[in-house]
LOMAR-739996 format. One record per atom (N, C-alpha, C): residue number from 1; residue in one letter; atom name; x, y, z. Coordinates in steps of 0.1 Angstrom, whole numbers. Each point is the difference from the previous one (the first is absolute). Layout:
N
k,r,a,east,north,up
NUM,A,CA,X,Y,Z
...
This chain:
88
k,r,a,east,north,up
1,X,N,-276,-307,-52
1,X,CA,3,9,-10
1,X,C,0,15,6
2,X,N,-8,4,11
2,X,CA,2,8,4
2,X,C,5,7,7
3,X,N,7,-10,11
3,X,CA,11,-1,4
3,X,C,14,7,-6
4,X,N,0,-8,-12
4,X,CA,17,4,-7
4,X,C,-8,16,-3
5,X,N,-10,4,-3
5,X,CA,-2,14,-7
5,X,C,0,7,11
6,X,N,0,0,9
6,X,CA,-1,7,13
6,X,C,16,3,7
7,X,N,9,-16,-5
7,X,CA,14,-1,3
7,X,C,6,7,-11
8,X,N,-3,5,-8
8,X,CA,6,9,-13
8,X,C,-4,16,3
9,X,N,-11,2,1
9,X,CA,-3,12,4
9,X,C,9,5,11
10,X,N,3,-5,13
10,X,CA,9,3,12
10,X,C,13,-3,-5
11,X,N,5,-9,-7
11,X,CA,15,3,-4
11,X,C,3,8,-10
12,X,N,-12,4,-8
12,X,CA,3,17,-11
12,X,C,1,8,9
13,X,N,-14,1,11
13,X,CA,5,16,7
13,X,C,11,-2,5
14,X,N,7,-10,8
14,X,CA,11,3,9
14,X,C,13,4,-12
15,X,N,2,-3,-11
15,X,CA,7,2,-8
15,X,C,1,14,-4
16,X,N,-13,3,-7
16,X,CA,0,14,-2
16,X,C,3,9,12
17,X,N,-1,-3,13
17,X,CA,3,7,12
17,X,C,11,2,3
18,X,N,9,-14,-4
18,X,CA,17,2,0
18,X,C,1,7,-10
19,X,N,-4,0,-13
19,X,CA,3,4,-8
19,X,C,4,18,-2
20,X,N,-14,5,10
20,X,CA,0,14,-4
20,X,C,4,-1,16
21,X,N,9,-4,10
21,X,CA,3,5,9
21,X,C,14,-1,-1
22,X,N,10,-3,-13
22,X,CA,10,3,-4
22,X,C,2,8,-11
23,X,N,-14,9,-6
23,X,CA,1,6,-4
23,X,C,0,14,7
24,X,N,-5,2,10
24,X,CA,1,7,9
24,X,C,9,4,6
25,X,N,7,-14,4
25,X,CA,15,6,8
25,X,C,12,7,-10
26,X,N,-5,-11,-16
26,X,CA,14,5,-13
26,X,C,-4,20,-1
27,X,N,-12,1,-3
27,X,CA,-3,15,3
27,X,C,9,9,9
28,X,N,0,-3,14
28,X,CA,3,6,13
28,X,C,15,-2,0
29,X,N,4,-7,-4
29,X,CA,16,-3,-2
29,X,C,8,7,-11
30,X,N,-7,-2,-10
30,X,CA,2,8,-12
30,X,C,-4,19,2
31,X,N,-7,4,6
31,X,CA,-3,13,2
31,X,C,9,5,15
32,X,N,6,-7,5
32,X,CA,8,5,14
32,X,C,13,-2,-1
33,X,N,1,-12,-10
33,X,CA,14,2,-3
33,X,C,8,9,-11
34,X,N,-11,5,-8
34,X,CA,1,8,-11
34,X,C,4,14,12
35,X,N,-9,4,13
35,X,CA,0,10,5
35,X,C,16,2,7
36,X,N,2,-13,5
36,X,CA,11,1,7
36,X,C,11,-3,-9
37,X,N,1,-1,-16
37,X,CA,11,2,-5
37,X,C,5,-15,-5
38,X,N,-10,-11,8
38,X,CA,8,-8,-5
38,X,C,-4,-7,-13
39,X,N,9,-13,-8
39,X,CA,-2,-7,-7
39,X,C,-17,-5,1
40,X,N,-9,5,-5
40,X,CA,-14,-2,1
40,X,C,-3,-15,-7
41,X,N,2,-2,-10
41,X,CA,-2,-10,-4
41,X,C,10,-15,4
42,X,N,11,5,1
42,X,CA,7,-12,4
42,X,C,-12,-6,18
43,X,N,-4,9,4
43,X,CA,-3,-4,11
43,X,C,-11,-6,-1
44,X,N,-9,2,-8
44,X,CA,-13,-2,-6
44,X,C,-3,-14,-4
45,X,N,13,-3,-6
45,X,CA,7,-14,-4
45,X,C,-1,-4,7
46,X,N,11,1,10
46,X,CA,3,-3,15
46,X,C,-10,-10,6
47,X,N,-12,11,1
47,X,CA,-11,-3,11
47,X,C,-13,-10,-6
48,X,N,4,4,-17
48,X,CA,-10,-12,-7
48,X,C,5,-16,0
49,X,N,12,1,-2
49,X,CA,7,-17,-4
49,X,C,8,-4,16
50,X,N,2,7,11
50,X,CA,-3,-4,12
50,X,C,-9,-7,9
51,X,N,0,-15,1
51,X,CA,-12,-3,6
51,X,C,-5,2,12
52,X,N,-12,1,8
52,X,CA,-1,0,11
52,X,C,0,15,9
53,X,N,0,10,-8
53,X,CA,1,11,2
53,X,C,16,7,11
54,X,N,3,-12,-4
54,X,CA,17,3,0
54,X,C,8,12,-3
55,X,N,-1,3,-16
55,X,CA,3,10,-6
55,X,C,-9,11,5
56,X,N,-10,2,6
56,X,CA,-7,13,8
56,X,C,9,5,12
57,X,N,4,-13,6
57,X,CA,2,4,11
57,X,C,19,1,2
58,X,N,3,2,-14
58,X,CA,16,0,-4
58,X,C,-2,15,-6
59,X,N,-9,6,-3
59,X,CA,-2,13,-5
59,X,C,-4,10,11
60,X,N,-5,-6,8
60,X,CA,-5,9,13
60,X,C,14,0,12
61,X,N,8,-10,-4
61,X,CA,9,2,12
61,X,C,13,12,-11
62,X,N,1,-6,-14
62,X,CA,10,14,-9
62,X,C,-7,10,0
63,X,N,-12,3,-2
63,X,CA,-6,14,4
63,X,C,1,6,8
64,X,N,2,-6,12
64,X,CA,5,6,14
64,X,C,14,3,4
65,X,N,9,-1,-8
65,X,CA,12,2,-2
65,X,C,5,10,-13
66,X,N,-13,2,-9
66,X,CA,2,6,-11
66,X,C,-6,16,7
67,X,N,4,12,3
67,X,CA,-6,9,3
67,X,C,1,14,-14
68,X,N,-13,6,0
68,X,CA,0,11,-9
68,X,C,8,9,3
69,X,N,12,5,-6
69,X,CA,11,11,4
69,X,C,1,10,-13
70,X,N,-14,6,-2
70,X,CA,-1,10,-12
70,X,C,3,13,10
71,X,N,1,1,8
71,X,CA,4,19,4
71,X,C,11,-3,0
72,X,N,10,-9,2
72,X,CA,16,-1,3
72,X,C,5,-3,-12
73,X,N,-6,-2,-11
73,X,CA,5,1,-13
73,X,C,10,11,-7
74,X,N,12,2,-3
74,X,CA,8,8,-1
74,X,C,-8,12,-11
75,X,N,0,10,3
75,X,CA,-10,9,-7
75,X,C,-7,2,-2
76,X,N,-7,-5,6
76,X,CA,-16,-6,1
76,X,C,-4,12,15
77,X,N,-7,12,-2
77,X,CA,-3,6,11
77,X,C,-17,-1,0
78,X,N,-7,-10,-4
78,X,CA,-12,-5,3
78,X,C,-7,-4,12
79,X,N,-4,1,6
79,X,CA,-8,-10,14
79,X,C,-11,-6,-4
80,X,N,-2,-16,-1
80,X,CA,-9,-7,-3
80,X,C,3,-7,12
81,X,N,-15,-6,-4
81,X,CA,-8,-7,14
81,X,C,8,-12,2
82,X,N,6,-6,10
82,X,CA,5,-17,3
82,X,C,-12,-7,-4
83,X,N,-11,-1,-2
83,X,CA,-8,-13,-2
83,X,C,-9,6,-13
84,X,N,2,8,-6
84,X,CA,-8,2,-14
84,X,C,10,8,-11
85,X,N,8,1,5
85,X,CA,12,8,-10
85,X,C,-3,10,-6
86,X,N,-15,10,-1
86,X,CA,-3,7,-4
86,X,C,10,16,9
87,X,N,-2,8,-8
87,X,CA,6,14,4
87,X,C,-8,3,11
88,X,N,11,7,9
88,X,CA,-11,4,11
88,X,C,0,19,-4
């Protein structure tokens, strides 16, 4: 009997461990793609119902091909940062 209570305890933590370690990445996906402009949520999606961290690593290779072009913006005579988009 103590056994299975012992094999319950270690398959809750590991669960809650995946659990809040896709909460973490939906966070970081959703706050960088918001930064860089893109569809935040569609990606978010993306990376939740993607198994195998597949959809991470489908966002990390469009990310790298997605670049922030807010000073080349037509009227836009702003200078923000490439990696925080804040005003410089």
């Amino acid at each position: 009997m103590e056994e299975n209570l012992t094999w319950l305890i270690v398959m809750s933590l590991l669960a809650l461990l995946f659990l809040s370690l896709n909460v973490l990445i939906a966070v970081f996906i959703y706050k960088d793609a918001s930064r860089r402009r893109m569809n935040a949520w569609l990606w978010v999606t993306a990376v939740i119902y993607i198994p195998n961290f597949i959809g991470l690593i489908l966002y990390l290779l469009a990310r790298k091909q997605h670049h922030i072009h807010a000073a080349s913006d037509a009227g836009n005579q702003d200078i923000r940062c490439p990696h925080c988009g804040h005003l410089i």
